[in-house]
C-alpha positions in Angstrom: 3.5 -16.8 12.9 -0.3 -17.8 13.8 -0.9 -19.6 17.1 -3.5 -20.2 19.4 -3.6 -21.9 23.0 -5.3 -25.2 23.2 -5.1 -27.4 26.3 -3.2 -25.1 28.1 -0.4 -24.5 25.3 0.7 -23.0 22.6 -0.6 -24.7 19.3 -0.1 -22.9 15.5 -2.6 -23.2 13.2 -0.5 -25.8 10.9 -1.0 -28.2 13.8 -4.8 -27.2 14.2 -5.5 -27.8 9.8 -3.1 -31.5 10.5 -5.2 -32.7 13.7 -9.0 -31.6 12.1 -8.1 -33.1 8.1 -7.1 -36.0 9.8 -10.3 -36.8 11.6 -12.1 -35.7 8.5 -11.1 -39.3 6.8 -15.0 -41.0 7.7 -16.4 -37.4 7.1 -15.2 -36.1 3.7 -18.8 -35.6 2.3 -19.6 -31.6 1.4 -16.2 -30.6 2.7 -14.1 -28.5 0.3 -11.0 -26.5 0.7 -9.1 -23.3 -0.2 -5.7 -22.1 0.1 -5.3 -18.4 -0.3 -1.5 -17.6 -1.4 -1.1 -14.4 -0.1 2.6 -15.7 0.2 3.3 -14.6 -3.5 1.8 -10.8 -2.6 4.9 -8.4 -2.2 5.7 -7.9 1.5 4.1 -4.4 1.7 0.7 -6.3 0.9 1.6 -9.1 3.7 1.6 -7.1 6.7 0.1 -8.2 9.8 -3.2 -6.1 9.0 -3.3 -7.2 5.6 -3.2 -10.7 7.4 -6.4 -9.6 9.8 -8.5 -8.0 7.1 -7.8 -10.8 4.5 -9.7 -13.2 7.4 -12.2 -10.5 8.0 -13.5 -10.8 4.2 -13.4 -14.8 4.8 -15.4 -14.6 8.4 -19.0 -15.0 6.3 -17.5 -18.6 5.6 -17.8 -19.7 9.0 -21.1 -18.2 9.8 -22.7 -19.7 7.0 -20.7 -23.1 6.5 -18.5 -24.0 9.3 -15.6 -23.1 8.2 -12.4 -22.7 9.9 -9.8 -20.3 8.7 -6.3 -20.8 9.6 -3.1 -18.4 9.0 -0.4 -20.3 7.9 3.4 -19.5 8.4 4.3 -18.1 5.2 1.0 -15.7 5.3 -0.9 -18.0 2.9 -4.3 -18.5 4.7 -6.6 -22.0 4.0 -10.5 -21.6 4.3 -12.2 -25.3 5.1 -15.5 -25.4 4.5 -18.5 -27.9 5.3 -21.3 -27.4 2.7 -20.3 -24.9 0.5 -20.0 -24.6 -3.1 -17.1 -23.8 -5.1 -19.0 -20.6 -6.2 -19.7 -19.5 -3.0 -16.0 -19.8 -1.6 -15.0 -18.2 -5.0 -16.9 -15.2 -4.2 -14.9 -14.4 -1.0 -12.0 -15.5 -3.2 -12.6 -12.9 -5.5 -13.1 -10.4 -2.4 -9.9 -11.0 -1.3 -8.1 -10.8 -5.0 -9.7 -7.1 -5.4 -8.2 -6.0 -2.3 -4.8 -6.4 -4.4 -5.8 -5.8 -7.3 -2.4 -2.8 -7.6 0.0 -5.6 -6.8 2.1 -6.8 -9.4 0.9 -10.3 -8.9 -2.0 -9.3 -10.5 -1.4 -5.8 -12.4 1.5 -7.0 -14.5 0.4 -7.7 -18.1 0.6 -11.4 -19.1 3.2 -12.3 -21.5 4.8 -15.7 -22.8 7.5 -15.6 -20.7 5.7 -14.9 -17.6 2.6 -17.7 -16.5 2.0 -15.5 -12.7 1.2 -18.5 -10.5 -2.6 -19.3 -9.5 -4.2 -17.3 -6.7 -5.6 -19.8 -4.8 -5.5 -23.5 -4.6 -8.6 -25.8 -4.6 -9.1 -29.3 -2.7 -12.6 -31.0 -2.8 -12.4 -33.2 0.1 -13.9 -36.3 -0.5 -11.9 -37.0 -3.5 -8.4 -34.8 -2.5 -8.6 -36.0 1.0 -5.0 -37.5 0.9 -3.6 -34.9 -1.0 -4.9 -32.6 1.4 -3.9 -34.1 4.5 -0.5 -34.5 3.0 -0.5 -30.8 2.3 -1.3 -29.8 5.6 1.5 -31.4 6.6 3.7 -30.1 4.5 2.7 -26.9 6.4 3.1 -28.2 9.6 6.8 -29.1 8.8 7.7 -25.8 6.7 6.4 -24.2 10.1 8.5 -25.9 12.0 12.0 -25.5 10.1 10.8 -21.6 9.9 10.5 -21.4 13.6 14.0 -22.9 14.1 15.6 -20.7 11.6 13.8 -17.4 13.5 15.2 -18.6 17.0 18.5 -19.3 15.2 18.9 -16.0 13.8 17.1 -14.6 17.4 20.0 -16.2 19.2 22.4 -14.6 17.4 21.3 -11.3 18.2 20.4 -10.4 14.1 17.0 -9.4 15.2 17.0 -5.9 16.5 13.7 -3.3 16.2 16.0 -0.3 15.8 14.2 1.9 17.5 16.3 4.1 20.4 14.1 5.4 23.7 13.0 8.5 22.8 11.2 9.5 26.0 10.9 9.2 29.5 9.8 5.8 30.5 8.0 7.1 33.7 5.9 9.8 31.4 5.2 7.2 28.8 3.7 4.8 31.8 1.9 7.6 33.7 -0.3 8.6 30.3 -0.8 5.2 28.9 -2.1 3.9 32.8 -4.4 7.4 32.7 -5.3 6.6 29.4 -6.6 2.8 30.5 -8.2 3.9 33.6 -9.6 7.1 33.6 -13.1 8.0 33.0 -12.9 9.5 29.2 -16.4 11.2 29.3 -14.2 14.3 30.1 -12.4 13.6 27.5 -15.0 13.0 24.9 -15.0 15.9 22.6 -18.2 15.9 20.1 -17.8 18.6 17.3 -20.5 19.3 14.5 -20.2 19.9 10.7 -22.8 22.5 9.3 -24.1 22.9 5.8 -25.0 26.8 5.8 -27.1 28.4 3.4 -27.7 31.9 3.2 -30.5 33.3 4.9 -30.8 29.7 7.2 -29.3 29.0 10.7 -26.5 26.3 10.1 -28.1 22.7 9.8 -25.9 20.1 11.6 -25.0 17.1 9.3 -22.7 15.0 10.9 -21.1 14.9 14.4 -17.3 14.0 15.2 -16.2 12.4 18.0 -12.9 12.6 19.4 -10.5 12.6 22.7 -8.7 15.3 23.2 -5.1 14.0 23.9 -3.5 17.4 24.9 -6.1 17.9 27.7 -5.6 14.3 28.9 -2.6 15.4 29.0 -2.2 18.3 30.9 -4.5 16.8 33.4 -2.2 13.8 34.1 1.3 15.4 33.0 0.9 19.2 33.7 3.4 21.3 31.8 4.4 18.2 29.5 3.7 18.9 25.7 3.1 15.6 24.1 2.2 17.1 20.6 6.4 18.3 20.9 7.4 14.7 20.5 6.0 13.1 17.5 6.6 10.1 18.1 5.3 9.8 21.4 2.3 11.4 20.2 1.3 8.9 17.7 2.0 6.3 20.2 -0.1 7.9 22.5 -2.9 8.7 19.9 -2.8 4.9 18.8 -3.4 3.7 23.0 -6.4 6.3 22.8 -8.0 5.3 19.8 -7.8 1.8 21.0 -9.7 2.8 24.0 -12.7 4.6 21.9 -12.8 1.4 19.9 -13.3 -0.6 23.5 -15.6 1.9 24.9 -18.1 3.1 21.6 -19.7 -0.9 21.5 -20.9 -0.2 24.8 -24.5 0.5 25.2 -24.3 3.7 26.6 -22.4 4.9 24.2 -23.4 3.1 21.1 -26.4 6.1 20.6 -23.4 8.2 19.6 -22.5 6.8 16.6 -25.4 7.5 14.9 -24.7 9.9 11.7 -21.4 10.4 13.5 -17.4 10.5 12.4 -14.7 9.0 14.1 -11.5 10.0 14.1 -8.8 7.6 13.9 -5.1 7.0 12.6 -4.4 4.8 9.8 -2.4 2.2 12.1 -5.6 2.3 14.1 -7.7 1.1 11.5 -5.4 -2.2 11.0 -5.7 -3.4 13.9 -7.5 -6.0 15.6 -8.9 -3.2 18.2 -10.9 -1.8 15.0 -12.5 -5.4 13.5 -13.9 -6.6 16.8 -15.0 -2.8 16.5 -16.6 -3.0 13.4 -18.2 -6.7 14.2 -19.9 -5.5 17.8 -21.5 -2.1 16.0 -21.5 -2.6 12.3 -25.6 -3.1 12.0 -28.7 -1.7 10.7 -29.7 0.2 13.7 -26.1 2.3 13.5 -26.6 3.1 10.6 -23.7 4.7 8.6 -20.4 5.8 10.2 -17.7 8.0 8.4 -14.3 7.6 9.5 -11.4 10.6 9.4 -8.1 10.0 8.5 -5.3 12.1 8.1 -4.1 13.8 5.3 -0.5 12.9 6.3 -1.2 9.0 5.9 -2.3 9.5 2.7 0.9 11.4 2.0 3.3 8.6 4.1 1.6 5.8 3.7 -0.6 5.7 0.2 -0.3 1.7 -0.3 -1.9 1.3 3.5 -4.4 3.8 2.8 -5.4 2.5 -0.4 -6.1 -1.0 1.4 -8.0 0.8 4.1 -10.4 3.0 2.3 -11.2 -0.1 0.6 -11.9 -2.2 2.9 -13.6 0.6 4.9 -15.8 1.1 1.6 -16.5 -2.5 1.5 -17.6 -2.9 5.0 -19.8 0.5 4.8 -17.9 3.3 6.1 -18.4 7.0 4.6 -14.6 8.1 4.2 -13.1 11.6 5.7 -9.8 12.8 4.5 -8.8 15.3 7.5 -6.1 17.9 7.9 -6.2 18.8 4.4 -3.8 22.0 4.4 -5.5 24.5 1.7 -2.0 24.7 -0.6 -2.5 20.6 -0.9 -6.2 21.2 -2.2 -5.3 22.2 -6.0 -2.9 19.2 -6.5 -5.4 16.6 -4.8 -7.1 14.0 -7.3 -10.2 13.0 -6.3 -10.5 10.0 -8.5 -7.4 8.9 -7.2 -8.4 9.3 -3.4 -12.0 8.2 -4.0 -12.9 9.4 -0.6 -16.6 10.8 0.7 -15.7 13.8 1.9 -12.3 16.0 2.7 -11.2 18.6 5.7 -9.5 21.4 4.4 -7.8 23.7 7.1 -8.5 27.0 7.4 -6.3 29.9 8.2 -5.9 33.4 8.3 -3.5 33.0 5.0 -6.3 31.3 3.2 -8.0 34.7 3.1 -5.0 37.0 2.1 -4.4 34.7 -0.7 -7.7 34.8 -2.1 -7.8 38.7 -1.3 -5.1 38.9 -3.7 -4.6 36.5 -6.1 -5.4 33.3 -5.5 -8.7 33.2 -5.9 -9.7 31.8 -9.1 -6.9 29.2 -8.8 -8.6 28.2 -5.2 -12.0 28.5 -6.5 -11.6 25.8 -9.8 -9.5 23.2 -7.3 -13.1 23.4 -5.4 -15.0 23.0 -8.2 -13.0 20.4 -9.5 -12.9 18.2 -6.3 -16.1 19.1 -6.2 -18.2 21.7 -3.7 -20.2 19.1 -2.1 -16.8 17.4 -0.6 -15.4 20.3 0.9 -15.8 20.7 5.0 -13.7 24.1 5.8 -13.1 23.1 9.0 -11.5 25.2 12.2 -13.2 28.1 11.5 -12.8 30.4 14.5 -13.7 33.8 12.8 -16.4 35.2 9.9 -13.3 35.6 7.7 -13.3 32.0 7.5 -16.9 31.9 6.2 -16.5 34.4 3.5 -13.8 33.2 2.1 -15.5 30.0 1.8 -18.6 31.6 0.4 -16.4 32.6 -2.2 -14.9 29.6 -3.1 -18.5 27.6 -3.3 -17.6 25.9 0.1 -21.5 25.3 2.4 -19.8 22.7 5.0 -18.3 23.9 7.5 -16.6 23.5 11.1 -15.1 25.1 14.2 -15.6 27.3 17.3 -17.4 30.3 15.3 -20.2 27.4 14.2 -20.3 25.8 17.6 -21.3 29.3 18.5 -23.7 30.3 15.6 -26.1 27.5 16.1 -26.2 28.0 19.9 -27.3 31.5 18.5 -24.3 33.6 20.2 -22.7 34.9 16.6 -24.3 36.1 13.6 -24.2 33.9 10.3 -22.1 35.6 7.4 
């Protein structure tokens, strides 16, 4: 539930929409409403980043006519606008309504028996002003009997995270204080991807940027293997990815990000960390930024990926998919993942495969994905090259390409 200090407490943003329509009585004139029902989404499609994103697409509103956006306590979200058309709220509207577009709200065909319930709810103002005050408190007393049933069932000790301890608490604290403080430009790993042609030194095309958690690691926790612990790695990964988000907007490292990828998790990406990202850097002199995801949040979470690419897509972000293992590559549907580029593993196995019989099956899952998509990526050895040579593969990325453009290996 939404809430914001004012005057030195806590106010929700039901009490905010009943204080502002209330002094809009003399002041009506232009004003025009919109209540968003997200409420009637399924819960997967009402999650807290859902929330965040939905009043990312609405922010235009209030740079270009006052508006103020409030979250409401069932996750239906009311845009109030000074100025603006019905047409030009409608276009946000619309935004918002294609970010769904898969839920069954809106996917289910319409029949006679089934009239799905409108989208969004419109109040002009000056005419509707009662009706819209009385709404808004409507809200404010919903809110209200919704808190008092969540510290009922609080009290009673039904509310419970399930999640058990699964590591030290003094390890945990250690990294996650190393990870706020220390000075991650030793951390900072930069990594290229090369388009090689034959006959040509490799041409860089894009830079990575990443921290590398197992040194951070070892430098703060010798002899402690976070990648052992899944969980606590993710955790981890999550505290450091918040951290690049704080640290890229600054000026000295904002040069960077030009034709640069980042690499972040998918819970990264809905988080309020990443918008205030994406609102300090996302301008004409960045120009574009791809982002990397892994492969195995497409494969656990496909209905948060989904939302992610496209809001990623919308705001102008190229799209990695990274950890690709090469057995995955055949099955993969590009329509389906409509991403920019993908990262497919390599490994020794990749090339005794292909040496015997593999080949042509590898070779049309290339094609079909398509040649120009494909970064082979942790390539430490010239095997790695020609088997990608053989499969129509030109991107590439590892140790062995770090060391052919500084000129210490020969090209394949």
């Amino acid at each position: 539930m939404n809430e914001r200090a004012k005057d030195g407490r806590t106010t929700t943003d039901e009490e905010l929409l009943v204080d502002y329509a209330e002094r809009l009585e003399r002041h009506r004139a232009g004003r025009r409403a919109v209540q968003i029902h997200l409420s009637q989404l399924r819960p997967y499609n009402q999650r807290p980043h859902h929330i965040r994103i939905v009043k990312q697409v609405l922010e235009p509103l209030v740079q270009r006519f006052e508006a103020g956006i409030y979250q409401l306590w069932n996750n239906d979200v009311i845009a109030l606008t000074k100025g603006a058309s019905e047409d030009d709220i409608d276009t946000y509207v619309r935004h918002v309504k294609q970010m769904f577009k898969d839920d069954p709200l809106f996917s289910l065909p319409p029949s006679p028996s089934r009239r799905p319930p409108a989208f969004a709810t419109w109040f002009d103002i000056e005419t509707e002003w009662e009706q819209f005050v009385g709404a808004a408190r409507g809200h404010m007393e919903d809110r209200r009997k919704a808190s008092a049933q969540a510290a009922a069932a609080a009290k009673s000790g039904s509310l419970d995270d399930g999640r058990g301890q699964l590591i030290s608490p003094a390890v945990l604290e250690k990294l996650e204080k190393a990870i706020i403080s220390a000075d991650l430009a030793n951390v900072l790993r930069r990594q290229q991807v090369f388009a090689i042609i034959p006959g040509a030194k490799p041409a860089p095309i894009l830079t990575e940027l990443f921290f590398s958690m197992p040194f951070l690691a070892q430098t703060v926790t010798p002899g402690y293997n976070v990648t052992a612990d899944k969980w606590l790695f993710q955790h981890l990964a999550r505290v450091l990815d918040a951290r690049m988000l704080a640290l890229m907007p600054r000026q000295d490292y904002q040069p960077m990000l030009k034709n640069a990828s980042l690499n972040l998790s998918l819970a990264t990406l809905l988080t309020q960390e990443f918008l205030d990202f994406d609102r300090a850097t996302n301008n004409k002199d960045r120009g574009p930024l791809a982002i990397e995801l892994p492969a195995i949040d497409f494969y656990s979470e496909p209905e948060d990926f989904f939302f992610a690419r496209d809001f990623l897509k919308e705001r102008g972000y190229k799209i990695i998919l990274d950890q690709v293992k090469y057995q995955q590559l055949p099955q993969l549907d590009r329509d389906q993942l409509n991403v920019d580029l993908i990262k497919v593993i390599w490994t020794p196995a990749l090339y005794d495969e292909c040496e015997n019989s593999q080949l042509e099956r590898m070779q049309a899952a290339v094609e079909r994905f398509g040649r120009e998509r494909i970064i082979l990526c942790r390539v430490d050895s010239e095997q790695g090259l020609e088997i990608g040579g053989k499969l129509g593969i030109s991107l590439f990325q590892g140790r062995l390409l770090d060391a052919m453009a500084q000129g210490k290996a020969p090209a394949a």
